[in-house]
C-alpha positions in Angstrom: 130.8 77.3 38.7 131.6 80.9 38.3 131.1 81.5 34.2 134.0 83.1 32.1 134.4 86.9 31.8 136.9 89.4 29.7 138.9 91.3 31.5 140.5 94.7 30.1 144.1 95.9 31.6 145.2 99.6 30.0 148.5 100.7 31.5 147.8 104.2 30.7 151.6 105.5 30.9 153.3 102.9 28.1 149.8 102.7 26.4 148.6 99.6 25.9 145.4 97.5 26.4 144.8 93.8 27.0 141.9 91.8 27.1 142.1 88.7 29.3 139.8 85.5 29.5 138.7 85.5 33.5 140.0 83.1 35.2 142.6 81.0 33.0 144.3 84.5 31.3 144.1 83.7 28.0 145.2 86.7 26.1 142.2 87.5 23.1 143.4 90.9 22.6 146.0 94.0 22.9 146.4 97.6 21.4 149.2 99.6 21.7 150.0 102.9 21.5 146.7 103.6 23.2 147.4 106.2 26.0 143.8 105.8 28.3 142.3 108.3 30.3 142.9 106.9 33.7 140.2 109.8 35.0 137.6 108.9 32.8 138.1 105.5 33.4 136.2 102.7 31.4 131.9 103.3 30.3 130.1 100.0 30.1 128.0 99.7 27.0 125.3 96.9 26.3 126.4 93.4 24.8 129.6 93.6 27.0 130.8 96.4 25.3 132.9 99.4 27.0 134.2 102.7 25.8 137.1 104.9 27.0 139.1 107.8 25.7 143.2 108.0 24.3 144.2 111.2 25.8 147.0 111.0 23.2 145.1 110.7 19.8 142.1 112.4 21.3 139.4 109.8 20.1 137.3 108.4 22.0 137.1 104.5 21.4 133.9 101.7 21.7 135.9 98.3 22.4 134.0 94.5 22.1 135.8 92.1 24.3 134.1 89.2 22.9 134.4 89.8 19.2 137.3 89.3 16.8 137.4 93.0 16.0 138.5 94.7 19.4 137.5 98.1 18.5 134.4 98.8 17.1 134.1 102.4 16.8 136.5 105.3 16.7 135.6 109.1 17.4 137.2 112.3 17.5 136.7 113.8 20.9 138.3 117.1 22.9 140.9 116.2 25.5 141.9 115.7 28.5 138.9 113.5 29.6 137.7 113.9 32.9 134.5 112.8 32.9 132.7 109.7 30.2 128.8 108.7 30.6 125.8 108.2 28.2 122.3 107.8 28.2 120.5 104.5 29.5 120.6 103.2 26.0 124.4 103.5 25.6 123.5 105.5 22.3 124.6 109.0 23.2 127.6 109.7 25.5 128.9 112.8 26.5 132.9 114.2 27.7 133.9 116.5 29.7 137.7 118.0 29.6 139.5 119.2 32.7 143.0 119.3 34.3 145.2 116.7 32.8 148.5 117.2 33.8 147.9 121.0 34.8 147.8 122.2 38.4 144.9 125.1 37.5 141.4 124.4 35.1 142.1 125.2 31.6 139.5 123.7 29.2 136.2 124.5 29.1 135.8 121.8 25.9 132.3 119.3 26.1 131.8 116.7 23.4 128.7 114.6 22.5 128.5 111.9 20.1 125.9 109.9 18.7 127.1 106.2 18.5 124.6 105.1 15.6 125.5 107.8 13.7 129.0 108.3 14.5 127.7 112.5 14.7 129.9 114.2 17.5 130.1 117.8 18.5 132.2 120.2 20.7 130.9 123.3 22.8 132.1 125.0 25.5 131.1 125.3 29.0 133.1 126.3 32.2 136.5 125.6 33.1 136.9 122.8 35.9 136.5 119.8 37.0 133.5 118.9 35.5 130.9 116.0 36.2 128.5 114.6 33.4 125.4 112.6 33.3 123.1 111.8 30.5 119.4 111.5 31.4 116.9 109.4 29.5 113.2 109.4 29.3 112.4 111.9 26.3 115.2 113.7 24.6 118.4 113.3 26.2 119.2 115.5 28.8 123.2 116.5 29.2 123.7 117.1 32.8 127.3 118.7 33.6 128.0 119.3 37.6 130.3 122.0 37.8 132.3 123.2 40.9 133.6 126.7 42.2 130.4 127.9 41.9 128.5 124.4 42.4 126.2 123.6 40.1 124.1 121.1 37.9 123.7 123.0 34.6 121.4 120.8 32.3 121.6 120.8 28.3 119.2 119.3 25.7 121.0 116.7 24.0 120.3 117.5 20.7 121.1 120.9 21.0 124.4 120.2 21.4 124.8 118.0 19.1 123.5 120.3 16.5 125.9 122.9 17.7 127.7 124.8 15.2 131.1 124.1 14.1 134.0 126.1 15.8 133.5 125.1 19.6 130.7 128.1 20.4 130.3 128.5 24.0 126.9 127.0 25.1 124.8 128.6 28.0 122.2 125.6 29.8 118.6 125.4 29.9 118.6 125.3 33.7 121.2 125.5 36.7 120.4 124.0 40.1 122.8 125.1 42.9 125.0 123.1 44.4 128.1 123.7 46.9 130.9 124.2 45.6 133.4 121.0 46.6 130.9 118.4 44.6 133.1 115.2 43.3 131.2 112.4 42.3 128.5 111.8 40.1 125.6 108.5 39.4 122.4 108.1 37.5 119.6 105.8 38.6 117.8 105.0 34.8 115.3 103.0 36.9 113.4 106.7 38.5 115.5 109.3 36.6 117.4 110.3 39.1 120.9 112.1 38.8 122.8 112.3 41.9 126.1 114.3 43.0 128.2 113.9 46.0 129.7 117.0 48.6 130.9 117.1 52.0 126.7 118.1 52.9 125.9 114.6 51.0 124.3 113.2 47.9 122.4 115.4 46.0 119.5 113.9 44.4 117.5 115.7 41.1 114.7 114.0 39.3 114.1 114.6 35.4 110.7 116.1 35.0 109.9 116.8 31.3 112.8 119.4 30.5 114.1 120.5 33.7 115.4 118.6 37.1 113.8 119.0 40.6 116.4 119.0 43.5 115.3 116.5 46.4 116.2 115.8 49.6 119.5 116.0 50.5 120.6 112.0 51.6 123.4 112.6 54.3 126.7 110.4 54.9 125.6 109.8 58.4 129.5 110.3 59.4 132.3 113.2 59.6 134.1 111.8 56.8 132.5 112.6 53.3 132.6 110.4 49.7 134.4 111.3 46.9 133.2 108.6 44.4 130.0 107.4 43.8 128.5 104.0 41.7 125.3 102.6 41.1 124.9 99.3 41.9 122.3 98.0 38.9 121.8 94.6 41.3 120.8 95.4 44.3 119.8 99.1 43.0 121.9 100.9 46.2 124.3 103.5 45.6 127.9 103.4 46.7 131.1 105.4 47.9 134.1 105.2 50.3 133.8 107.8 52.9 137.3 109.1 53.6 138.1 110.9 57.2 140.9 112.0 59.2 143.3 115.2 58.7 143.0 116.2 55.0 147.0 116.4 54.3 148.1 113.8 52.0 151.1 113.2 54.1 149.2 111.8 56.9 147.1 109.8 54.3 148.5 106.3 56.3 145.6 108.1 59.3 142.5 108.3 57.0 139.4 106.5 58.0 137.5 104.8 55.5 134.3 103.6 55.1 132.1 101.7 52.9 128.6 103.8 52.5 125.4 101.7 50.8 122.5 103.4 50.6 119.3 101.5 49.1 117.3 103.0 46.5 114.3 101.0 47.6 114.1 101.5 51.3 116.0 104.5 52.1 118.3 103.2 54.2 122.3 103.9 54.6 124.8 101.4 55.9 127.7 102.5 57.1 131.0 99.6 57.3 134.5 100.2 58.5 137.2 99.2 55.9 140.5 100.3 58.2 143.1 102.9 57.9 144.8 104.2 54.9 144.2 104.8 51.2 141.0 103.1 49.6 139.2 104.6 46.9 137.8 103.1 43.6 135.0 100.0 44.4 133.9 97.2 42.3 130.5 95.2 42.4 130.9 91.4 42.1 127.6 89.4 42.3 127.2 89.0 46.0 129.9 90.9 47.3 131.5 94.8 46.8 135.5 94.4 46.2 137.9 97.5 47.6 141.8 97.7 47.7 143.3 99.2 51.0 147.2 100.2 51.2 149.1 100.9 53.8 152.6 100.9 55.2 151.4 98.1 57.1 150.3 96.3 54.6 147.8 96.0 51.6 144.7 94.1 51.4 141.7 93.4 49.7 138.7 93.9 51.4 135.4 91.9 50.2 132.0 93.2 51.5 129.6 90.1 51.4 125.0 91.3 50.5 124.9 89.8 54.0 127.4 92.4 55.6 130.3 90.1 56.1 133.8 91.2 56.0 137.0 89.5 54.6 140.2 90.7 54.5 142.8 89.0 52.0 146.8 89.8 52.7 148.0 91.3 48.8 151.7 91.2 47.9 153.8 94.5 48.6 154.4 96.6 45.7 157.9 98.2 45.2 157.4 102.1 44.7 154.2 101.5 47.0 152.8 104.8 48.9 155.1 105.0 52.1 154.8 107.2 55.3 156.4 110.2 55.2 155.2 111.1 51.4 151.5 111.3 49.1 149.3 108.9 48.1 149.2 110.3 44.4 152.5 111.7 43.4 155.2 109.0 41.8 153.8 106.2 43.4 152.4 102.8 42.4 148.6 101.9 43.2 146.2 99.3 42.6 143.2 99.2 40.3 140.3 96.5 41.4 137.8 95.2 39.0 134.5 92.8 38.9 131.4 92.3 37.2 128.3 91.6 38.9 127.6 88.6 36.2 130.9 86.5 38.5 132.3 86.2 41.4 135.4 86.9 40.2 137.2 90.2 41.4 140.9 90.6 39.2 143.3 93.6 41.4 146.2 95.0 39.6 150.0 95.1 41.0 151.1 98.4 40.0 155.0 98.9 38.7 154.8 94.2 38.4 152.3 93.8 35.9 150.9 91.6 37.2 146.7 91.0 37.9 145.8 88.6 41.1 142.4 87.2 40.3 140.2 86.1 43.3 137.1 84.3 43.6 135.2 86.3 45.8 133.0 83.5 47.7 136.2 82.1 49.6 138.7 84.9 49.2 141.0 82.8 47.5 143.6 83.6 44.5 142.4 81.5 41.8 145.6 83.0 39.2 147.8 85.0 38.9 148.2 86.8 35.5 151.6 88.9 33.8 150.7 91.8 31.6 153.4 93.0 28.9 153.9 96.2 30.9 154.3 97.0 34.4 151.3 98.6 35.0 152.0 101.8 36.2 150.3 103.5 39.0 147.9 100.5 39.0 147.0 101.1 35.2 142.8 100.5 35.0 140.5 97.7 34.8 137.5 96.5 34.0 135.6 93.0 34.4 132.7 92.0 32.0 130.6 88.9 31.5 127.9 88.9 28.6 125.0 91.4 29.3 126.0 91.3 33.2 123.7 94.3 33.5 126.7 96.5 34.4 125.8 99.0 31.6 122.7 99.7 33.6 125.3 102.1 35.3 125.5 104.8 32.7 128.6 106.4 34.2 132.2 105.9 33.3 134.3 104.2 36.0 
């Protein structure tokens, strides 16, 4: 039987947070007045731990699911978050700031923060859209990817954190080129690897002492490139959704999409057709990779099976859904998807309902339905978590 999990719902615009039991509902916990960072999305931290950011308070928070005490830790951190990750341990995370709700790049703000010590720092870098990793093996190496110029500038950890007070502007160790249109960013703790996506492909850099060494360029082996990239920590592969088709968002309802796995181990990428229309965020389930697809046609959830099977599962229209004729992204409701590769559960949110349809992904079946206090606007965020599921092998916030 599939075992129990916590699942955690943030509608980002009312602010508020639940924590669910996975798959009976049972509310264990809620916060409001908690405004999340929808961009920086949720960190997974060992012992089933996750951290996030309020863009409204400007702290960054450490949340325990499965204790009595939801949050655990609070921390003072520059906003708005674009960008949450840490080191391998889960000790040391770093944040990057970048557009919010402003058309043009304003802040140049970075912030570290110890978690045993509850230490954090703020230094500036460049003004964007900023990536971050945070390499282990040694002293923790900061790793920001920066765009317009591309790069991946790398920091020393503790440098940072010693910073002095005042926000002083930082200038890195080292700067490896990259071109300019990177979005997307993963860490592979197993060979200390930090890699960043473009329209060329993933970027790969090893760690050696100090410094990083650029590899081999791995290649999307389609026109279409990814935007989004995630480690999967059980079958060590990395993973994005390859979008294609005309670039305007108002012929979004045209885009090709495609499910890109490429194995750590062997080398080799696998390309799968998802079907037309918007699909973006993934989620990794035990044996299977969860994605949401909408279109005017109609939505679905798509579940990729280790053995390369497809299954496509009808989900209920959303009113205030994206509709021909208009974007993807502006005044619209979306779906967020979540699993945990500890289950086979895989929960997808109802944006503008508040509601959360949990399916077990082995027959495609809804197991329950669930009703959040809010409506979940634009999809809200989610994350699954089952008891050191090995999801915080993925040091990258999601």
């Amino acid at each position: 039987m599939t075992a129990a999990a916590a699942l955690l719902v943030s509608d980002h615009v009312d602010g508020s947070v639940s924590v669910l039991t996975v798959p009976d509902g049972t509310v264990t916990g809620r916060l409001t007045g908690r405004h999340l960072s929808e961009h920086a999305g949720f960190l997974a931290l060992p012992e089933g731990r996750v951290a996030c950011v309020d863009e409204r308070r400007g702290e960054l928070l450490v949340l325990n699911p499965f204790d009595d005490e939801l949050v655990e830790l609070t921390v003072p951190v520059a906003v708005p978050a674009e960008h949450l990750a840490c080191d391998p341990s889960g000790r040391r995370l770093a944040i990057t700031t970048g557009l919010g709700k402003n058309i043009e790049p304003w802040s140049d703000l970075l912030t570290v923060v110890d978690l045993a010590t509850g230490e954090a720092a703020r230094v500036r870098t460049r003004a964007g859209e900023p990536g971050v990793t945070v390499l282990g093996g040694g002293d923790p190496l900061v790793v920001v990817r920066h765009r317009q110029p591309g790069a991946l500038a790398v920091h020393r950890f503790a440098d940072l954190l010693a910073a002095r007070p005042g926000c002083p502007t930082v200038t890195p160790d080292m700067v490896l080129p990259l071109p300019d249109d990177g979005h997307g960013d993963a860490q592979d703790p197993h060979s200390g690897r930090v890699f960043a996506a473009t329209s060329e492909g993933v970027h790969p850099a090893r760690r050696r002492a100090d410094e990083l060494a650029a590899e081999a360029v791995i290649p999307w082996k389609s026109p279409a490139r990814g935007w989004y990239l995630r480690l999967d920590t059980h079958r060590r592969a990395l993973w994005s959704t390859l979008r294609g088709g005309h670039p305007d968002p108002l012929r979004w309802p045209d885009w090709t999409n495609q499910a890109w796995r490429h194995d750590l181990v062997t080398g080799r990428t696998h390309l799968t057709d998802l079907g037309p229309g918007l699909v973006f965020r993934l989620a990794l389930a035990r044996d299977h990779t969860a994605f949401t697809r909408i279109h005017p046609d109609g939505d679905e959830l798509v579940l990729l099976c280790a053995d390369d099977t497809l299954r496509h599962v009808p989900l209920p229209a959303m009113d205030g859904a994206p509709s021909r004729g208009g974007t993807p992204w502006e005044g619209v409701q979306r779906r967020a998807v979540a699993a945990s590769p500890g289950s086979d559960w895989v929960a997808v949110t109802r944006g503008g309902h508040g509601e959360v349809h949990i399916f077990d992904a082995r027959t495609g079946h809804e197991a329950t339905r669930l009703k959040t206090s809010t409506p979940l606007h634009h999809g809200g965020h989610a994350v699954l978590r089952s008891w050191n599921d090995s999801t915080d092998g993925d040091p990258v916030g999601r």
